[in-house]
MDAnalysis code that builds the backbone (N, CA, C; Angstrom):
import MDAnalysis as mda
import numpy as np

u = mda.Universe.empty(540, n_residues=180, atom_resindex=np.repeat(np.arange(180), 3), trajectory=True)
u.add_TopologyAttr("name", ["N", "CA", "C"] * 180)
u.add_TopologyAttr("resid", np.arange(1, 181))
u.add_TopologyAttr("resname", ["UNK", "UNK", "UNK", "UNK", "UNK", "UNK", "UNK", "UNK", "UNK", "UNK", "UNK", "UNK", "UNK", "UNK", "UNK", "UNK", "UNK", "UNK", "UNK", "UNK", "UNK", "UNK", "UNK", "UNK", "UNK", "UNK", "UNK", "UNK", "UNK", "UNK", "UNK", "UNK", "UNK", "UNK", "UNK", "UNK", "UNK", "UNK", "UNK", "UNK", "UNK", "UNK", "UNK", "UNK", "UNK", "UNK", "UNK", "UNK", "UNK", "UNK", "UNK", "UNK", "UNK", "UNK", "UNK", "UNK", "UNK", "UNK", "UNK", "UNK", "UNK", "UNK", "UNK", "UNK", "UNK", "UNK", "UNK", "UNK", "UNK", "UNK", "UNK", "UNK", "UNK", "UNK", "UNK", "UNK", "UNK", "UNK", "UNK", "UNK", "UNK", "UNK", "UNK", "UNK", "UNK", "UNK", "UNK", "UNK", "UNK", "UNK", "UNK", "UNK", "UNK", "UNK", "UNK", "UNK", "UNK", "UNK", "UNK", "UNK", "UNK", "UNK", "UNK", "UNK", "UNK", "UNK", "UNK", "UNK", "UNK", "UNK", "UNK", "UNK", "UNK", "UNK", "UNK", "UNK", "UNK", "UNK", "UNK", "UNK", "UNK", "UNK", "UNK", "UNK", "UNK", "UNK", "UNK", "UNK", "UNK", "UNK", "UNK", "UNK", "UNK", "UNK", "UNK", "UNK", "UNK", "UNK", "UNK", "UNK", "UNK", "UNK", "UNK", "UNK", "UNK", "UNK", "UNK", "UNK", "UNK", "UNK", "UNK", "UNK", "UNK", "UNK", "UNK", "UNK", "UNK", "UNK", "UNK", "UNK", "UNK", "UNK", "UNK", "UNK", "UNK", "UNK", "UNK", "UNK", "UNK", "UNK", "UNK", "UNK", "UNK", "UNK", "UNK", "UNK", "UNK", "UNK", "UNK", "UNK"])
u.atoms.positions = np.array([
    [40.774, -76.542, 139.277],
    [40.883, -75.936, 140.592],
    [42.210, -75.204, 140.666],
    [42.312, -73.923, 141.150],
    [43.600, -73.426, 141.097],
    [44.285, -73.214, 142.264],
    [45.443, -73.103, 142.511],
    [46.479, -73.227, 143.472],
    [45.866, -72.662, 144.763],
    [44.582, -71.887, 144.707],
    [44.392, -71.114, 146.274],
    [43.256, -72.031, 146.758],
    [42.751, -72.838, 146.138],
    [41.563, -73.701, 146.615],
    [42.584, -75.194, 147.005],
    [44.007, -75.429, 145.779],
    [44.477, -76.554, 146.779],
    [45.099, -76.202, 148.045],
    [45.361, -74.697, 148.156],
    [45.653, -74.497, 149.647],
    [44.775, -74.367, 150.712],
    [43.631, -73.907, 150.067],
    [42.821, -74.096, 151.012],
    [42.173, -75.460, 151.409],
    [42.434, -76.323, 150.722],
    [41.847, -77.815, 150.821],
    [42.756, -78.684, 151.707],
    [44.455, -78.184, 151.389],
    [45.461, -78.434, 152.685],
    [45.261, -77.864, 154.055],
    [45.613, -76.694, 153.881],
    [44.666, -76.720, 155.308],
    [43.853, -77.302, 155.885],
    [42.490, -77.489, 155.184],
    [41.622, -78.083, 155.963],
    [41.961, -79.561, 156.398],
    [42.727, -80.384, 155.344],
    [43.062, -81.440, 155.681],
    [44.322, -81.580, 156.758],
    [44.911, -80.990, 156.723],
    [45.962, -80.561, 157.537],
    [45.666, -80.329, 159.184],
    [44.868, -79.732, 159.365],
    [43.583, -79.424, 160.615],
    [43.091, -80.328, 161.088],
    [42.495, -81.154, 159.792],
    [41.688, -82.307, 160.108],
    [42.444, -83.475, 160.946],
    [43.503, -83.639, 160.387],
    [44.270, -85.067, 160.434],
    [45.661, -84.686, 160.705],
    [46.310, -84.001, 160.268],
    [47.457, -83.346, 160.904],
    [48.089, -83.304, 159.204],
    [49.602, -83.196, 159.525],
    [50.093, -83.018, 158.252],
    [50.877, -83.942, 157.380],
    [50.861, -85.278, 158.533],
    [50.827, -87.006, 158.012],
    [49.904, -87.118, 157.133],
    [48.447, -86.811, 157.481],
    [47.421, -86.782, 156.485],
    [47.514, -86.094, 154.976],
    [48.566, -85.341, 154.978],
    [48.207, -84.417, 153.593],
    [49.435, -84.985, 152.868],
    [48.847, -86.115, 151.805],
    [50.038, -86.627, 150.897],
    [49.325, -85.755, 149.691],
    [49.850, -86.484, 148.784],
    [49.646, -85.777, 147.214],
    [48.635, -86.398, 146.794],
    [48.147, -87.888, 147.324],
    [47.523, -88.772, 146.668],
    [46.397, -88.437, 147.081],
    [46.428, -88.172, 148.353],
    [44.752, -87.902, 149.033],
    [44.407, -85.797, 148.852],
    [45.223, -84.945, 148.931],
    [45.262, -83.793, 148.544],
    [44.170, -83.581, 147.271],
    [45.059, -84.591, 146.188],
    [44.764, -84.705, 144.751],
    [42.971, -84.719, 144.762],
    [42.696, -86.013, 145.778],
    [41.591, -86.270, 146.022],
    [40.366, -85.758, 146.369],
    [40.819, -85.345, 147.519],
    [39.959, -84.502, 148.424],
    [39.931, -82.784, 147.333],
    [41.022, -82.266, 147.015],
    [40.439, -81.026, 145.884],
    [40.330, -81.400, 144.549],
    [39.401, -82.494, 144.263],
    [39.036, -82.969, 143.116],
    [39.969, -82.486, 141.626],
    [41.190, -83.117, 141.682],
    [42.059, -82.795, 140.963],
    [42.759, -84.219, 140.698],
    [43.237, -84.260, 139.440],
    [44.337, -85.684, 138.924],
    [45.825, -84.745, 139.464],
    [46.508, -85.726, 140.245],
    [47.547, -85.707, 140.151],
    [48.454, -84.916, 139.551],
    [48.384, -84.826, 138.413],
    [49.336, -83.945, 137.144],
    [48.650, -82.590, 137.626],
    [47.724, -82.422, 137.617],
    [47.298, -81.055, 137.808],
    [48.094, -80.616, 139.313],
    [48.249, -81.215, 140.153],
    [48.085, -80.634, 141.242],
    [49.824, -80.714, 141.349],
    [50.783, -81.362, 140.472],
    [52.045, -81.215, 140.499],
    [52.142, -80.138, 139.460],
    [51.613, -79.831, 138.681],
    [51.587, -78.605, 137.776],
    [51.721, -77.155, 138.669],
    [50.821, -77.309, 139.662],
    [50.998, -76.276, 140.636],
    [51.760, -76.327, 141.826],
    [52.310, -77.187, 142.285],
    [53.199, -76.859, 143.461],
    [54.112, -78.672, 142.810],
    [55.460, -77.915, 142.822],
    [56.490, -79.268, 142.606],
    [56.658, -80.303, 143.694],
    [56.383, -80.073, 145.023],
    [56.261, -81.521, 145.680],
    [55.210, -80.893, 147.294],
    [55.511, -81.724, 147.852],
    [54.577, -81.618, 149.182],
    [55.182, -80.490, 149.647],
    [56.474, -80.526, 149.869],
    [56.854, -79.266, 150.440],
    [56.413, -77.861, 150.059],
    [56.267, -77.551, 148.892],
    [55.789, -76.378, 148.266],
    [54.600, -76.097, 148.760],
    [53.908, -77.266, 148.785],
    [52.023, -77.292, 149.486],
    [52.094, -76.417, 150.547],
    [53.027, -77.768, 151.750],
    [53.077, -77.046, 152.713],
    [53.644, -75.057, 153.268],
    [54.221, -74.972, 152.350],
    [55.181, -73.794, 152.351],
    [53.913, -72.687, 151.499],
    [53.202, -73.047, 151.127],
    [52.047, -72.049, 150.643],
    [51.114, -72.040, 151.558],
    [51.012, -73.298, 152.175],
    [49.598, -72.931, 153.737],
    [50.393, -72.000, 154.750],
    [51.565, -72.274, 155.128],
    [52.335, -71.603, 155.584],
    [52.551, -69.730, 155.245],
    [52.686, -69.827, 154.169],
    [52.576, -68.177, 153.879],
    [51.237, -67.541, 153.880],
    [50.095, -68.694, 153.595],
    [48.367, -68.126, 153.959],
    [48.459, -67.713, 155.316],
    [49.151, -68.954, 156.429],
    [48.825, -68.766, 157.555],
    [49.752, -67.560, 157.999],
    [50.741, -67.061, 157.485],
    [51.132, -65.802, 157.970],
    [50.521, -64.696, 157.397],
    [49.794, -64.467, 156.725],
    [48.334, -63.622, 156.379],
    [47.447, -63.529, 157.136],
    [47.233, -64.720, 157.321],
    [46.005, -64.598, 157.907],
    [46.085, -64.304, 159.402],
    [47.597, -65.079, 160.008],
    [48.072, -64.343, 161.619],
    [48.301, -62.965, 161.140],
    [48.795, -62.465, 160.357],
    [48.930, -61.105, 160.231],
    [47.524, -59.963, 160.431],
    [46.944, -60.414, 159.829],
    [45.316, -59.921, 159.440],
    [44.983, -60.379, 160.791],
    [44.722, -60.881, 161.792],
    [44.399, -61.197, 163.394],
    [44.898, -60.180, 163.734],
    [46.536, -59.879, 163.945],
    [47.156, -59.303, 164.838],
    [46.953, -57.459, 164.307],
    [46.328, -57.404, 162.858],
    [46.121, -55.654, 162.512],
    [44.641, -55.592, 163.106],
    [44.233, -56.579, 163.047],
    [42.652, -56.346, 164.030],
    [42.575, -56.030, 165.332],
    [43.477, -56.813, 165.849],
    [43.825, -56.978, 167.776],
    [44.279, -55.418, 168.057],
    [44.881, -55.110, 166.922],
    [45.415, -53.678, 167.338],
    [44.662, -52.797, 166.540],
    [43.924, -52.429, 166.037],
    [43.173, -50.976, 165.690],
    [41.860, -51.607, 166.446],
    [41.697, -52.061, 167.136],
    [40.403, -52.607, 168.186],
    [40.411, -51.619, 169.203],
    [41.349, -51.407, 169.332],
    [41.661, -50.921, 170.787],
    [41.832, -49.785, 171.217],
    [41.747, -48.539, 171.905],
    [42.023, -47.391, 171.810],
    [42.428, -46.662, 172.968],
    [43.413, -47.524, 173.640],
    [44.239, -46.621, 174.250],
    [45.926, -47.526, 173.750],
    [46.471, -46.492, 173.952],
    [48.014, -47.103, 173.426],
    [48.523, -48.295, 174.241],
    [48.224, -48.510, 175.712],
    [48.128, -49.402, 176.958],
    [47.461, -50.669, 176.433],
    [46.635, -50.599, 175.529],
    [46.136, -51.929, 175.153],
    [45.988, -52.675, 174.236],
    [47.707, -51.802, 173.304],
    [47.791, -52.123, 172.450],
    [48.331, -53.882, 172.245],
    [49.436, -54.088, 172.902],
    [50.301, -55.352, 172.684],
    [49.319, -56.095, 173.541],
    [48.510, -56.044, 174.548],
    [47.981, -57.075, 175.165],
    [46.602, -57.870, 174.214],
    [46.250, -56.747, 173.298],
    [45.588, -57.349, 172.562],
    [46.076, -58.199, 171.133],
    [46.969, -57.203, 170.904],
    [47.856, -58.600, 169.549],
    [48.371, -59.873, 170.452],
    [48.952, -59.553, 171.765],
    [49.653, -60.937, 171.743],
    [47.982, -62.036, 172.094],
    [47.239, -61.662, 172.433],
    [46.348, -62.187, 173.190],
    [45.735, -62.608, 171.536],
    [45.733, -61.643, 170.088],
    [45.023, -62.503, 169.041],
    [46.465, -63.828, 168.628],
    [47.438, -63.478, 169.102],
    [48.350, -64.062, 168.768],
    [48.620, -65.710, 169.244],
    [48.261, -65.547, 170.303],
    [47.663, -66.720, 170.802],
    [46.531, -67.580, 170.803],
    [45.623, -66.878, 170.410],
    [44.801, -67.661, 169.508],
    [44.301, -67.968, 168.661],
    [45.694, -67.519, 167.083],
    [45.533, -68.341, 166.392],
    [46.524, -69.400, 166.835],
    [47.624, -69.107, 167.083],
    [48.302, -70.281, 167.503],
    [47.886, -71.822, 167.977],
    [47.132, -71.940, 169.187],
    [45.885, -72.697, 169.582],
    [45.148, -73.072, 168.631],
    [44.466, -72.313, 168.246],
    [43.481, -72.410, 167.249],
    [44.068, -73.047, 166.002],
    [44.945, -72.946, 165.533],
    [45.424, -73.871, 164.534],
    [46.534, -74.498, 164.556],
    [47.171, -75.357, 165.066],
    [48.133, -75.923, 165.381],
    [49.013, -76.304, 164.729],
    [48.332, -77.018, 163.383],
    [49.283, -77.478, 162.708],
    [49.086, -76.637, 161.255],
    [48.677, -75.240, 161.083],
    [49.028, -74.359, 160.880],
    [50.389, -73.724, 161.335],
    [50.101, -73.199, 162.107],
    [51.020, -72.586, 163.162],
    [52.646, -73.690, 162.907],
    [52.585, -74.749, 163.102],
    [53.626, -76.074, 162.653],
    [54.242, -75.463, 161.107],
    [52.902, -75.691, 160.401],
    [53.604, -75.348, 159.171],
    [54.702, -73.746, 158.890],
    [54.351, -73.029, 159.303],
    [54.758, -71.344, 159.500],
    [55.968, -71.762, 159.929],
    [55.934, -72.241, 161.540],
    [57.123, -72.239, 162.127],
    [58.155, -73.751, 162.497],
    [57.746, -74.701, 161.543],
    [58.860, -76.095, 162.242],
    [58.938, -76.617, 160.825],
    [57.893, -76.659, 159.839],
    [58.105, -76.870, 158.450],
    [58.945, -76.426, 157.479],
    [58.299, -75.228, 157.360],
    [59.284, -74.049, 156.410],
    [60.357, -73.388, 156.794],
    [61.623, -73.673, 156.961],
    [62.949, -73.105, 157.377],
    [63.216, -71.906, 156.407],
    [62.920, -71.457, 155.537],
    [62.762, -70.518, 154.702],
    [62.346, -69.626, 154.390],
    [61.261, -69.329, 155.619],
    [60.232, -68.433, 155.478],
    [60.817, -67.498, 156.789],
    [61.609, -67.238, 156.533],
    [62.074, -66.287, 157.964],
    [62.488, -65.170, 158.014],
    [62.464, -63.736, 159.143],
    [63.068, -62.447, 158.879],
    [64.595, -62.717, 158.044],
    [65.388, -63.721, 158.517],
    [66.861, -63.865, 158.599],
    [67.082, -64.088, 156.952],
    [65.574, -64.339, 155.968],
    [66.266, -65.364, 154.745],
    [66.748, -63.553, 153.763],
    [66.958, -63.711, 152.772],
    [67.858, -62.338, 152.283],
    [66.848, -62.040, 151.575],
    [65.472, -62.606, 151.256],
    [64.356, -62.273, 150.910],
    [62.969, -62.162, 151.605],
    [62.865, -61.835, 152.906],
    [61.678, -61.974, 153.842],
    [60.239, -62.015, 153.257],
    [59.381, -62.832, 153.279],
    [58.358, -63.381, 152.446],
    [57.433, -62.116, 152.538],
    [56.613, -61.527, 152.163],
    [55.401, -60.440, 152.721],
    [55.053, -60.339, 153.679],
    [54.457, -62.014, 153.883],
    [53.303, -62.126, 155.003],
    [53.946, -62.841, 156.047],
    [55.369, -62.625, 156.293],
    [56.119, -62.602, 157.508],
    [56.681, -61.533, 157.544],
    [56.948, -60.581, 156.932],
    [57.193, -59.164, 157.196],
    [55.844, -58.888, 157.826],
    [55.447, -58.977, 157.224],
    [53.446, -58.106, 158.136],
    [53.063, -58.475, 159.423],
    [53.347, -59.975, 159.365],
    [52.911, -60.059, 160.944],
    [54.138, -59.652, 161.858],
    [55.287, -59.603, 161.397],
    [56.030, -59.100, 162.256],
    [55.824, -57.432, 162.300],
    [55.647, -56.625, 161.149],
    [55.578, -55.475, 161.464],
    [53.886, -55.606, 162.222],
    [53.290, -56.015, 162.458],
    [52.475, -56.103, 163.145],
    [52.242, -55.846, 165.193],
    [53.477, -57.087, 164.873],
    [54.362, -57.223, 166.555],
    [54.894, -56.547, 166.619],
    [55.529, -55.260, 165.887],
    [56.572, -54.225, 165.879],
    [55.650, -53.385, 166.616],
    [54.405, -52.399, 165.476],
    [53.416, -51.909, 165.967],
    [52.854, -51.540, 167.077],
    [52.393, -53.369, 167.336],
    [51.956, -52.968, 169.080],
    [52.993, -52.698, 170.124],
    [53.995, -53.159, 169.934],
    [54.962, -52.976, 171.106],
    [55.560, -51.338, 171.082],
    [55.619, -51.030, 169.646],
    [55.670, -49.388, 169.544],
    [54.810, -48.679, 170.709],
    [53.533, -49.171, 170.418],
    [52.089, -48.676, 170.935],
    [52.836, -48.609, 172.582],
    [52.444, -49.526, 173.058],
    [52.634, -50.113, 174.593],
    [53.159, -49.809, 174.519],
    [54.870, -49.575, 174.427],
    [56.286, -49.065, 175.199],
    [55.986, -48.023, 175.113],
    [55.519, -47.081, 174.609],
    [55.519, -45.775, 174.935],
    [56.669, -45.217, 174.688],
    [57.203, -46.088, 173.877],
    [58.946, -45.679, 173.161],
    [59.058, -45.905, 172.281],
    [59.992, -45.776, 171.478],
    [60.432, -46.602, 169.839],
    [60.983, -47.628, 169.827],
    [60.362, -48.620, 169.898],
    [60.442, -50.346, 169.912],
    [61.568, -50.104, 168.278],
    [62.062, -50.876, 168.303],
    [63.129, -51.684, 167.217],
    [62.363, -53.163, 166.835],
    [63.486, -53.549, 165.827],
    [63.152, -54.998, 165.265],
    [64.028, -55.841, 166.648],
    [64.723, -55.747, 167.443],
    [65.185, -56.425, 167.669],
    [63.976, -56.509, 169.580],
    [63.693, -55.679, 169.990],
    [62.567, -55.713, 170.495],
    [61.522, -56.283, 170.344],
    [61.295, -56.441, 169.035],
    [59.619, -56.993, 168.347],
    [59.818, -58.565, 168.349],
    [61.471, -58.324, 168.023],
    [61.593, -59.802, 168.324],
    [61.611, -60.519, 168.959],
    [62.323, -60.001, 170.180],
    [61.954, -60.694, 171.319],
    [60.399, -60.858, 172.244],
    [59.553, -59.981, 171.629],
    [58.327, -60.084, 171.779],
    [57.649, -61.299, 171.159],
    [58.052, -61.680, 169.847],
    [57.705, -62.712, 169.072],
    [58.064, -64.350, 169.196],
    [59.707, -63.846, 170.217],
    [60.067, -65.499, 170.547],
    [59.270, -65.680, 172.203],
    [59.190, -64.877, 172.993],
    [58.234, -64.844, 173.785],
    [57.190, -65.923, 173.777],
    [56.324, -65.085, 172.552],
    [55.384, -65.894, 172.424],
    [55.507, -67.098, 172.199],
    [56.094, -67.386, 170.699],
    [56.350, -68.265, 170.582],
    [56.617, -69.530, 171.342],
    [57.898, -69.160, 172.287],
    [57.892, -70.059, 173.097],
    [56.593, -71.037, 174.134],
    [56.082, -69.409, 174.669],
    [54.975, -69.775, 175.389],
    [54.047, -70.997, 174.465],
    [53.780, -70.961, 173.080],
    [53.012, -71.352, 172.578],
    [53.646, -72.773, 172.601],
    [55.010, -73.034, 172.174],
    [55.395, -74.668, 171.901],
    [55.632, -75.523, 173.549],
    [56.038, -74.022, 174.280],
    [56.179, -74.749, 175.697],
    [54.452, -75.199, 176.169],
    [53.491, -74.648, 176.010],
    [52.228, -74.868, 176.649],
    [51.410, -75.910, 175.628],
    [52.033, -75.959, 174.438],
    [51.556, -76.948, 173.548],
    [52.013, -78.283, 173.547],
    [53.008, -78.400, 174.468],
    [54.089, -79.556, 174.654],
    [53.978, -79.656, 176.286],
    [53.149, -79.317, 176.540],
    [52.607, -79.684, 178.221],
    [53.950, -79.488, 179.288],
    [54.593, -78.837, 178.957],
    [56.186, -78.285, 179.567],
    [55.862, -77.483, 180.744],
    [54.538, -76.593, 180.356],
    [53.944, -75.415, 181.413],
    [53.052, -75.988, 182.032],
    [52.716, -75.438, 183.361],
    [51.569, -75.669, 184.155],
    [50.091, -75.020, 183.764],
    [49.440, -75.769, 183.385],
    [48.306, -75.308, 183.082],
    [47.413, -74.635, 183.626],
    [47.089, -74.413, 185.094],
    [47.229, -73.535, 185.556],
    [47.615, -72.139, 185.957],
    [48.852, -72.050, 185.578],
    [49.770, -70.793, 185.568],
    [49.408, -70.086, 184.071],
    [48.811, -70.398, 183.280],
    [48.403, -70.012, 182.009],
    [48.257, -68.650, 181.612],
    [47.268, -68.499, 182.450],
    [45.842, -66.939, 182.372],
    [47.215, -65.849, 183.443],
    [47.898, -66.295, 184.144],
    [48.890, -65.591, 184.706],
    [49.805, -65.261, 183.866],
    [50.683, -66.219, 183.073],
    [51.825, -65.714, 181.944],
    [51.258, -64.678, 181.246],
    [50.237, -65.307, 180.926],
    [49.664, -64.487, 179.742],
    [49.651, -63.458, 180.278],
    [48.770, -62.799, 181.301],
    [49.248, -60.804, 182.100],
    [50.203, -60.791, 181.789],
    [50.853, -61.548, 182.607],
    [52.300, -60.797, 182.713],
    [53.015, -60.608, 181.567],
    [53.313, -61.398, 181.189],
    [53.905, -60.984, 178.901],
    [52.795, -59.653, 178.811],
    [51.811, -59.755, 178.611],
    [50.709, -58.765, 178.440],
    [50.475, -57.681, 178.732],
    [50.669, -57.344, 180.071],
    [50.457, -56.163, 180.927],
    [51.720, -55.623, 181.755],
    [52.724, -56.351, 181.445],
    [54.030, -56.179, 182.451],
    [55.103, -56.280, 181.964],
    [55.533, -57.163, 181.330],
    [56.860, -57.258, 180.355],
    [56.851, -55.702, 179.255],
    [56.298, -56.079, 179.009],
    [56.649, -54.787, 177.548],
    [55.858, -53.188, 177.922],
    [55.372, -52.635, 179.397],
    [54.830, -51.848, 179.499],
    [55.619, -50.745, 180.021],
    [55.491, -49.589, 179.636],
    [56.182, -48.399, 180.513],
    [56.412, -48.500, 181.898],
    [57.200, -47.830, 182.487],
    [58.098, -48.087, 183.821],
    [57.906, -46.737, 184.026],
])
């Protein structure tokens, strides 16, 4: 079995059970692999995790180039990335964990920015280009990105009113980042 099927087998277990669940012993298991093999390909858990992690910024990336060539007016551009943006977030949680509370390494800031965190960020760059109706910067996109973010660990950590939900969301959406 090679390194993209044990990532894909972390994930799923990862999903399943969280990321307590994904040792080496049961990994090994569940992608029908001995041990040696599966340290042959990634040197400890961390590496595991740090490869679902760079899938899952692919694969948020690949969401957020969909959310935006969907759409066809420039006005609907960012409301639709942040809106796929949020649900992968939701949608995979401890995905999303791995990307952003696991891997300290995988970041714009490291002196080597990984691909598939360049992409989804030039992604968030993109739409906010779109919507502002101006020339968005990195440092714009970014703050578009901790935005979210936040929204996502604050509403995932029951901090927000659940209620007020479908409201943030406009407003980040349709109001924060729109022409004046």
């Amino acid at each position: 079995m090679g390194g993209d099927a044990i990532v894909a087998t972390a994930w799923r277990l990862a999903e399943a059970e969280g990321w307590a669940g994904v040792t080496a012993r049961r990994l090994a298991e569940r992608a029908d692999v001995d041990l040696g093999a599966l340290y042959e390909r990634f040197a400890d858990r961390e590496a595991v995790v740090a490869a679902v992690a760079v899938r899952g910024f692919a694969d948020l990336a690949a969401a957020l180039t969909g959310a935006r060539v969907s759409v066809d007016r420039p006005d609907e551009v960012w409301p639709a990335v942040m809106a796929a943006y949020l649900d992968f977030a939701y949608a995979h949680p401890e995905i999303y964990d791995a990307m952003f509370a696991h891997t300290p390494d995988l970041t714009l800031g490291a002196e080597q920015v990984p691909e598939t965190v360049a992409a989804a960020f030039g992604e968030l760059r993109a739409a906010l280009t779109a919507s502002a109706a101006a020339q968005a910067d990195d440092t714009l996109a970014e703050l578009g990105w901790s935005l979210l973010h936040g929204m996502v660990m604050l509403t995932r950590g029951g901090r927000l009113r659940p209620e007020a939900q479908e409201q943030r969301e406009q407003l980040l959406g349709n109001h924060l980042f729109s022409p004046r």
